[in-house]
C-alpha positions in Angstrom: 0.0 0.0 0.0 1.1 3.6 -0.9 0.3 6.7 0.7 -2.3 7.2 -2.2 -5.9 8.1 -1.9 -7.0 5.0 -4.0 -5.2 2.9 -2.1 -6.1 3.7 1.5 -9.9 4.2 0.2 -9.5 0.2 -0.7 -7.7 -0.6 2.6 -10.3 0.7 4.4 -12.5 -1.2 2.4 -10.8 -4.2 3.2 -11.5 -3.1 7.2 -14.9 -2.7 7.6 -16.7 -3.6 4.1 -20.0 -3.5 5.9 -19.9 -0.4 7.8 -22.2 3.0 6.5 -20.0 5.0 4.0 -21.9 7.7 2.5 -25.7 9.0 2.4 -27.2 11.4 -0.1 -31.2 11.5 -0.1 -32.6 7.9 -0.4 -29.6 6.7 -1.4 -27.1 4.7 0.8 -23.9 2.7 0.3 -21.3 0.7 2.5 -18.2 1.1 2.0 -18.2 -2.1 0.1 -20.6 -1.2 -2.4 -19.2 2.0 -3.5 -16.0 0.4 -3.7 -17.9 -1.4 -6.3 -19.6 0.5 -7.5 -16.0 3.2 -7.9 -14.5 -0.1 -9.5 -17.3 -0.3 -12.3 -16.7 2.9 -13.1 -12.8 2.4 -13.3 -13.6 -0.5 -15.7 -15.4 1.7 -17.9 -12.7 4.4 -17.7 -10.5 2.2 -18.6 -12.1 1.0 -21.7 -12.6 4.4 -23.1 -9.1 4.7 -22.8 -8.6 6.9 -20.0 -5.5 5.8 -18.4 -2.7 7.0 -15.7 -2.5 10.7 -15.9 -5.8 11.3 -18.0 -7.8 14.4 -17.2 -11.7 14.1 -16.8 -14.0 16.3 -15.5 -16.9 16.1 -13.3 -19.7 18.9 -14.0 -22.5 18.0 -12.0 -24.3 19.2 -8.6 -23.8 16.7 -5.5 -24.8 13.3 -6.8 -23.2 9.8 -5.7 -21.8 9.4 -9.3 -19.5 12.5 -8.5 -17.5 10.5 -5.6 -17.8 6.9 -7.8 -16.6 8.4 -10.8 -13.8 10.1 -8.6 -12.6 7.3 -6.8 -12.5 5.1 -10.1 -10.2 7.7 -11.8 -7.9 7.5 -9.1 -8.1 4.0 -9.0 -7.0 4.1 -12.5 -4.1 7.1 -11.6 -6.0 9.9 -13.7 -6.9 12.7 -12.8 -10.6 14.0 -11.7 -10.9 17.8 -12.1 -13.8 19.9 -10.3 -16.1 22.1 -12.6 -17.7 24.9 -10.9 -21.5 23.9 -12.0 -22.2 28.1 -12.2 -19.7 28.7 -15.5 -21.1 30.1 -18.3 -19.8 28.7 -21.6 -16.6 30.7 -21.9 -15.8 30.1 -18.7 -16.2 26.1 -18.9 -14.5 26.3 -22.4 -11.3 28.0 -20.6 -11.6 25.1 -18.3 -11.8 22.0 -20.0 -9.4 23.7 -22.4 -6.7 25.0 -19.8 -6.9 21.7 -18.0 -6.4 19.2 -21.3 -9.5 17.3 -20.1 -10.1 14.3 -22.2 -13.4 13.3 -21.0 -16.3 15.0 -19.2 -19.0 13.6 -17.3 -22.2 16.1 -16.3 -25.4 16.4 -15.1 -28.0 16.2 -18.4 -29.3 19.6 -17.5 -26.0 20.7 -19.1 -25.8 19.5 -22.2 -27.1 22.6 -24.4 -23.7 24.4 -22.4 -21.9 21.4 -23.3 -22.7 20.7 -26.8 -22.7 24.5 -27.7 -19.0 24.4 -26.9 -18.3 20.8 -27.8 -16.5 22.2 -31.5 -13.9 24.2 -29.3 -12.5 21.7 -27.4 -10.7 19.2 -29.9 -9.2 17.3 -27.1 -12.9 16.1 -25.4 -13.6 12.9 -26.5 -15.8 11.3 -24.6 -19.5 12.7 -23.1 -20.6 11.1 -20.2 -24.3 12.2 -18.8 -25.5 11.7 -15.5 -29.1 11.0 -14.8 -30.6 14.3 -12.6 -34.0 13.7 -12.6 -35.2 16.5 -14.9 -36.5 16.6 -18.4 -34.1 17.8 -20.2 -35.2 19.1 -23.4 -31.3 19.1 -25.3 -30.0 16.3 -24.2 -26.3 15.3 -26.0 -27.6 12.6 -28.2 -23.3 11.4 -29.2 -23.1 11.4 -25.0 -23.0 8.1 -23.4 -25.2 7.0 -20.2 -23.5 6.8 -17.1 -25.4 4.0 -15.7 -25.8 2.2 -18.9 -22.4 2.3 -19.4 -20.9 0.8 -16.0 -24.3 -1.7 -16.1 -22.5 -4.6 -17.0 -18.7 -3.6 -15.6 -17.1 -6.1 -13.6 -16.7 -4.8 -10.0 -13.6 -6.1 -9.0 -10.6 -3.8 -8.5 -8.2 -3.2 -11.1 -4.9 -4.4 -10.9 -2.6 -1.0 -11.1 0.5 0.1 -9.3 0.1 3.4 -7.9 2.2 5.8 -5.8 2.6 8.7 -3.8 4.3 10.5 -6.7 0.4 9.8 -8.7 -1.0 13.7 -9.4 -3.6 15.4 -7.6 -5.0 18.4 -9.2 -7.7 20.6 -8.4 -8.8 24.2 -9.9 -9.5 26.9 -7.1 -11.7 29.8 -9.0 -9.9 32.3 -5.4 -11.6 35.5 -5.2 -10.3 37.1 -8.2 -8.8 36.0 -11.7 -10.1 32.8 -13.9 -9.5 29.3 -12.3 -5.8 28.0 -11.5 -5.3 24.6 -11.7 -2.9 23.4 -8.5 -1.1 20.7 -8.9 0.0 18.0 -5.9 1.9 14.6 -5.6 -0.9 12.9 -4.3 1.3 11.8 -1.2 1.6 15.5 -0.1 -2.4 16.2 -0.6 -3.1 13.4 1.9 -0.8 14.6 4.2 -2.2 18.2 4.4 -5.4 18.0 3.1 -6.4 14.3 3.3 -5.8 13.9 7.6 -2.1 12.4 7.1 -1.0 15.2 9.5 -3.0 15.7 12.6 -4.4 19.4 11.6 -4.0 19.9 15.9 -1.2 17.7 16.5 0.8 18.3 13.8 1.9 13.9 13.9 1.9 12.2 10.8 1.0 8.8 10.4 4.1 6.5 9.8 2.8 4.2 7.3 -0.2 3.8 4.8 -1.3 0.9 6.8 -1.5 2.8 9.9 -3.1 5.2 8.2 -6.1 3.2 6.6 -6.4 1.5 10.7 -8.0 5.1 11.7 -11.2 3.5 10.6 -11.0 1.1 13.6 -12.1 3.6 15.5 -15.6 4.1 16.6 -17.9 5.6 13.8 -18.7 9.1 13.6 -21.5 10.9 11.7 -20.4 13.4 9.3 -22.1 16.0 7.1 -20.4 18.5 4.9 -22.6 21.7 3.3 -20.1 22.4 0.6 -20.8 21.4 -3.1 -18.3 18.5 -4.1 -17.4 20.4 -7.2 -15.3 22.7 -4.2 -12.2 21.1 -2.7 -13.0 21.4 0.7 -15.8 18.8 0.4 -13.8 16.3 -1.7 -11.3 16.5 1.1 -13.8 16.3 3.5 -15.1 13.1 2.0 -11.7 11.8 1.7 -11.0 12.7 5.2 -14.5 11.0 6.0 -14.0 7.8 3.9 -10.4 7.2 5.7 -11.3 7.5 8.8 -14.2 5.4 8.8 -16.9 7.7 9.0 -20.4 7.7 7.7 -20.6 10.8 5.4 -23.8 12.7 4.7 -24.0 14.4 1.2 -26.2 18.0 1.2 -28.8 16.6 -1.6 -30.2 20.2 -2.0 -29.2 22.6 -4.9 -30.1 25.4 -3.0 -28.6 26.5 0.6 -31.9 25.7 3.0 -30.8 26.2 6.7 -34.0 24.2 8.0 -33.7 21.3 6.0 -30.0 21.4 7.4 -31.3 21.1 11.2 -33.4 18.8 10.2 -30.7 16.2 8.3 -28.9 16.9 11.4 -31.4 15.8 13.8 -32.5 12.7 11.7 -29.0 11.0 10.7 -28.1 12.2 14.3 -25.3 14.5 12.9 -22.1 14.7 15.0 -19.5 16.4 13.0 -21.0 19.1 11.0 -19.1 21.3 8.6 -19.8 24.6 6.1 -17.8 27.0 4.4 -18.1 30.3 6.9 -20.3 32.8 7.4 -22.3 32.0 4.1 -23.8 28.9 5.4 -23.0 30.1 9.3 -25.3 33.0 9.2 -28.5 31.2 8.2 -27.8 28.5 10.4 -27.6 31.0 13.2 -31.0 32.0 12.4 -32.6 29.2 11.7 -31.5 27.6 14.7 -34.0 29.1 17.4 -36.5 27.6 15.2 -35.5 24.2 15.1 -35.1 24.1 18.8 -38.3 25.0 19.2 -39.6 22.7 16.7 -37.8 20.4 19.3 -35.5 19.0 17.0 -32.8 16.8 18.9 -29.2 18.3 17.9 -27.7 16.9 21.2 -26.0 14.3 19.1 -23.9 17.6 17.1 -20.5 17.4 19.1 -18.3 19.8 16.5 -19.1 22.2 13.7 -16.0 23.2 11.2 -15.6 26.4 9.3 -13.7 25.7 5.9 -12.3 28.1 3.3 -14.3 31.3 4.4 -14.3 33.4 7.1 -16.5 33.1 9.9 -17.6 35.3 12.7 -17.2 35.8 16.0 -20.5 37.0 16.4 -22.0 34.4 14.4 -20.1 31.6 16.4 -21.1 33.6 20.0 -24.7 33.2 19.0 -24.8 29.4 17.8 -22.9 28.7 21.2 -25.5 30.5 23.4 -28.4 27.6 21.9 -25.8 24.7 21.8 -23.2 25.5 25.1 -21.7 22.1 24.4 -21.0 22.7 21.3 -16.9 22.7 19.8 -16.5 25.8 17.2 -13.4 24.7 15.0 -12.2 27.2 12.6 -9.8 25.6 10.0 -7.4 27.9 8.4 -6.0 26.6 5.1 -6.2 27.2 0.9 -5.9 24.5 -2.1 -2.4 25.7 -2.7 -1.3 24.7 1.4 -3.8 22.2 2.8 -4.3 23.5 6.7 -2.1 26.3 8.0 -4.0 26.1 11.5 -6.9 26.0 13.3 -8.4 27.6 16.4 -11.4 26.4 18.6 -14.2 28.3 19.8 -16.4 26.9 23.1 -18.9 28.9 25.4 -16.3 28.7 28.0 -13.6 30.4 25.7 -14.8 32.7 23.1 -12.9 34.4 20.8 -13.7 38.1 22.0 -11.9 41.1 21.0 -10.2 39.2 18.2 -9.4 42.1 16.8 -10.7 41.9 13.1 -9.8 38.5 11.3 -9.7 35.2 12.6 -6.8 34.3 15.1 -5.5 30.3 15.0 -2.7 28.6 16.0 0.7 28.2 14.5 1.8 25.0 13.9 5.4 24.1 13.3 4.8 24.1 9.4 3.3 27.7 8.6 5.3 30.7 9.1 4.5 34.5 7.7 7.0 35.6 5.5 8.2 39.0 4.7 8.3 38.6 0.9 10.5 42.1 0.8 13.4 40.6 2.8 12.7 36.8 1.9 12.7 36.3 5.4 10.8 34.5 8.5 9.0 36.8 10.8 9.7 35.8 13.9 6.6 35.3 16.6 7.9 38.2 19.1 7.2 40.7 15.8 3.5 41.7 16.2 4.0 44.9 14.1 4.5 43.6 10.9 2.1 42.5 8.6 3.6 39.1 5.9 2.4 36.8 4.2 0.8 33.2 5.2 3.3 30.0 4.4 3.2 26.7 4.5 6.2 24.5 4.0 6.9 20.9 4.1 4.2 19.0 1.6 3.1 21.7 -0.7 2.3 21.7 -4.2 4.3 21.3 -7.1 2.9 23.9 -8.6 0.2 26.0 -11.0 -1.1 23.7 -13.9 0.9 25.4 -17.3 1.6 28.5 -15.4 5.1 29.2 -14.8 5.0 32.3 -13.9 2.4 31.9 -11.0 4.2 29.1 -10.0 7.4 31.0 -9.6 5.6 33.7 -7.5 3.8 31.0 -5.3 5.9 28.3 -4.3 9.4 29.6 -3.2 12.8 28.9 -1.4 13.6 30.4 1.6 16.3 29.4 4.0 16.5 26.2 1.7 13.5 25.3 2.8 10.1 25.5 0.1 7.0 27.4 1.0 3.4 27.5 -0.6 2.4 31.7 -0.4 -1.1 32.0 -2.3 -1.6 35.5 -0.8 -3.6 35.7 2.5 -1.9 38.4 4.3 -1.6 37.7 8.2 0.5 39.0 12.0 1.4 37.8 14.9 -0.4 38.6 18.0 0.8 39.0 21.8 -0.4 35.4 22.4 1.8 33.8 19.2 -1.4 33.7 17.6 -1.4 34.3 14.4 -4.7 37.2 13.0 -5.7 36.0 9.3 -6.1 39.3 7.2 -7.4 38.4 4.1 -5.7 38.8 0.4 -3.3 41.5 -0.6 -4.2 41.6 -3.5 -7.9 43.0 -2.6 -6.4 45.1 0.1 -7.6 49.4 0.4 -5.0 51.5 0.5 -7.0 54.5 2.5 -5.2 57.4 3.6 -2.1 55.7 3.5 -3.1 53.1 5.8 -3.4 49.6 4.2 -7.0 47.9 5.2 -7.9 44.5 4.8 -11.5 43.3 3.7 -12.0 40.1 5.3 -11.1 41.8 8.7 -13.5 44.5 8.4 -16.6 42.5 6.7 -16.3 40.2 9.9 -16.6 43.3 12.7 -19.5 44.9 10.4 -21.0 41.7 11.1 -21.6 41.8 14.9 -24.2 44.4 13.9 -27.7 42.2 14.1 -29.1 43.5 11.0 -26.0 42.8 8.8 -27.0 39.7 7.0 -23.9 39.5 4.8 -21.3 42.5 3.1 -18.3 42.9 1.2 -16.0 45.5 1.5 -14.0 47.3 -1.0 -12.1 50.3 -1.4 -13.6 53.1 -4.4 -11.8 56.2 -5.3 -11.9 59.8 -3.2 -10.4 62.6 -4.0 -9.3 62.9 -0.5 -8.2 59.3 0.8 -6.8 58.2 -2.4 -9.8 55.6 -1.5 -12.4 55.4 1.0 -13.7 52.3 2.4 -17.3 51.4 1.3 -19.3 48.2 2.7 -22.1 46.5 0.6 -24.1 45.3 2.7 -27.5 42.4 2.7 -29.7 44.1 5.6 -31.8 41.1 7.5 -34.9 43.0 7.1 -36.2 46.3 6.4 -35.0 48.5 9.2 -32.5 51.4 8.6 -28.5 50.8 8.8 -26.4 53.7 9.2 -22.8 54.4 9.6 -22.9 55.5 13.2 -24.5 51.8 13.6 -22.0 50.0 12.3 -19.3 52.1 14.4 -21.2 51.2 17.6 -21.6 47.4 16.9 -18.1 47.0 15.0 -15.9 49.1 17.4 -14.6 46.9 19.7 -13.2 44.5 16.5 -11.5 47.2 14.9 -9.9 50.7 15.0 -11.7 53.7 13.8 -9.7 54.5 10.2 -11.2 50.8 9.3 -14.7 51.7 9.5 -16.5 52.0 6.3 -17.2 55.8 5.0 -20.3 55.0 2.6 -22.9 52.0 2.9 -24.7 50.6 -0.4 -26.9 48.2 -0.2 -28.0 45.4 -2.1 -30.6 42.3 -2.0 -28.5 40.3 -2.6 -24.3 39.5 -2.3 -23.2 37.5 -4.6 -20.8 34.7 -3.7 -19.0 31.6 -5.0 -21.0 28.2 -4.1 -18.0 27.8 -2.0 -18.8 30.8 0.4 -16.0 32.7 -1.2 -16.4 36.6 -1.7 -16.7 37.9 -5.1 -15.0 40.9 -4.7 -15.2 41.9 -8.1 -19.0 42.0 -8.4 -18.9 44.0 -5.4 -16.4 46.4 -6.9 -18.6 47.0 -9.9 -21.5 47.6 -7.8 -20.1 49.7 -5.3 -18.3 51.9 -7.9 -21.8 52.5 -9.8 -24.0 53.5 -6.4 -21.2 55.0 -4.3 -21.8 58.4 -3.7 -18.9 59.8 -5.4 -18.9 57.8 -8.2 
């Protein structure tokens, strides 16, 4: 056995066939028939001649096909890539093109997009539809039928000789630019992303063998919010899967926080995990509700924040209806895996946190002062670096040199993964997560950070969900402006924000102007989309 994600999957397979794997709807599997189910689809893989190193890609909303036809292309050594489900055509034809996909399997309800595109992409040979349910008027009629053609597959395993130098690739959309493709040995991705390094301990397991024995352990109940399309939730299935778990699948297209208490009360939920305050805010307020609905959550022992910020305030409230409850924000990116994590109870809120999210620094993230190409050391609490990881990190961007050049570097002869997220050291050796540079307002000569000023704005109760962004002034050179999703009707004003926000950060930060919208748009992962809310606060600011 090799530290490979196909290989462990199988061991654990081997450990408990008949134990609960994964739930989505109706549907439920052990972990011995979606190995067989995986190994059909690996057969049929292999007969189209997708082989070690092929790119496919999966363009569907959460479906049980998504994780089989994943685990059979790693079974085979190719290489599943994620397609974000909201592309319009040029944006899925940059894809599939940019990531030399040679297959493409999708929900049916895409096939107009799919076929419309279908001339441009002279590398595509094979169309794979998944069933969804839906009438679907333009159906592919040259695509292939994903059930009919694994029907009669044989569903043993393959016979292949992977490794821990097998890619891993996955395309991260961030929160500006088109989608980068980052590239992995696959032994590194389980080791920061796949639980191969105890996020909290920092100990790595010593062999693939004792690695696959996690699922020994008593089983826990998992369910994860996050489309599978987005890397968290692949990794969280992964993470799942190894260690035994039984994982829930969100079957809903749209984010419905009732239906979420509800899954949690009936498959008595006990690890439950979103992507920050996108999913966290309507849970929040959907959760008086459901308690008074009398739904049993007593089973929920730990919720995890993934990939997007999450708030203080937010977290305060869930803990003041479920004291018992562990709050564990997980700092991390797809171009590091986990940087740190910190843990939020009733007994030891995060207060006064002083605008982003403060976690722990484990031996393997630093902040680096990309001026002097140097460590900042944990005394320094003045100046602001930027986030590393070093030790298993990528290789690098997917046919982008130059990216690659700027993100993974050498320092002290020692390689570090720096995608951008700007952080400092506190008192405590704590470190405060700032958000990206690159989004950064430059405001009187003071350099403000979004992230940390969108989560303060937050503590105010009728702030639903903002962005911030920095337009032009004639006299700050720019002036920060918040857009902001009220919760209901009632008025918002700058000396309200101030008053709620103030004791998160200092007064230069606060916001100048307030726009507000219905709605703030976001990736499906939680993640901001800062250019929409530059457009938009550019064309109703004031001074515009």
């Amino acid at each position: 056995m090799e530290f490979n994600a196909a290989d462990i999957f199988e061991g654990v397979v081997d450990r408990i066939p008949n134990r609960e794997a994964v739930v989505l709807g109706e549907t439920r599997l052990t972990y011995i028939e979606l190995d067989s189910r995986a190994n059909k689809a690996a057969n049929a893989l292999k007969k189209l001649g997708i082989k070690k190193g092929s790119h496919l890609g999966i363009y569907a909303f959460n479906c049980i096909e998504w994780l089989e036809i994943m685990l059979g292309a790693y079974k085979l050594c190719a290489i599943p890539i994620n397609i974000n489900y909201r592309y319009v055509e040029e944006e899925l034809k940059y894809l599939i093109d940019n990531a030399d996909m040679e297959a493409i399997f999708f929900h049916k309800q895409f096939s107009k997009k799919i076929k419309n595109i279908s001339t441009h992409l002279p590398l595509l040979k094979n169309y794979i539809s998944i069933e969804d349910g839906l009438d679907s008027k333009e159906e592919m009629e040259s695509a292939l039928d994903f059930e009919l053609l694994i029907e009669h597959e044989s569903k043993e395993r393959i016979p292949v000789k992977r490794s821990g130098d097998d890619r891993y690739i996955i395309y991260t959309g961030g929160t500006t630019g088109m989608p980068k493709g980052v590239v992995w040995r696959m032994e590194d991705v389980l080791m920061t992303l796949g639980g191969g390094i105890d996020a909290i301990t920092g100990e790595k397991y010593p062999t693939p063998e004792a690695f696959a024995d996690k699922c020994l352990q008593d089983q826990t109940t998992a369910l994860a919010l996050a489309p599978l399309m987005h890397g968290a939730a692949q990794w969280q299935s992964f993470n799942a899967f190894f260690s035994g778990w039984k994982f829930i699948i969100n079957d809903q297209i749209s984010f419905d926080a009732n239906y979420v208490w509800d899954l949690v009360a009936k498959e008595k939920v006990m690890n439950l995990t979103i992507t920050g305050d996108a999913m966290g805010r309507p849970l929040c307020d959907a959760l008086p509700l459901a308690l008074e609905r009398n739904l049993d959550l007593s089973s929920l022992i730990v919720l995890t924040s993934t990939a997007s910020i999450f708030s203080s305030s937010i977290k305060d409230t869930i803990l003041e209806f479920l004291p018992n409850l562990f709050i564990i924000d997980a700092v991390g990116s797809s171009e590091t895996g986990a940087t740190g994590v910190n843990i939020h109870t009733k007994d030891g809120k995060l207060k006064d946190s002083g605008g982003g999210p403060k976690f722990n620094s484990p031996e393997y993230s630093a902040i680096l002062n990309l001026d002097t190409h140097q460590i900042i050391p944990h005394t320094d609490t003045k100046t602001i670096g930027f986030l590393a990881r070093k030790g298993h990190v990528p290789i690098a961007y997917y046919k982008d040199k130059a990216k690659s050049d700027k993100t993974f570097i050498e320092v002290n002869g020692e390689r570090y993964s720096i995608p951008g997220d700007m952080a400092k050291y506190e008192n405590d050796g704590q470190m405060t997560l700032l958000g990206r540079g690159s989004v950064s307002i430059n405001s009187g000569g003071e350099k403000i950070f979004p992230e940390e000023v969108e989560m303060a704005l937050k503590a105010h109760p009728n702030v639903f969900d903002c962005l911030v962004v920095g337009v032009k002034d004639k006299t700050w050179g720019q002036k920060v402006v918040a857009v902001i999703q009220k919760r209901d009707s009632s008025e918002v004003t700058i000396d309200d924000l101030k008053k709620a926000s103030s004791k998160y950060i200092a007064g230069y930060k606060m916001p100048k102007e307030i726009v507000f919208s219905d709605l703030i748009k976001r990736a499906p992962s939680g993640k901001p989309n800062y250019q929409w809310a530059q457009e938009y606060a550019n064309k109703k600011s004031s001074g515009s």
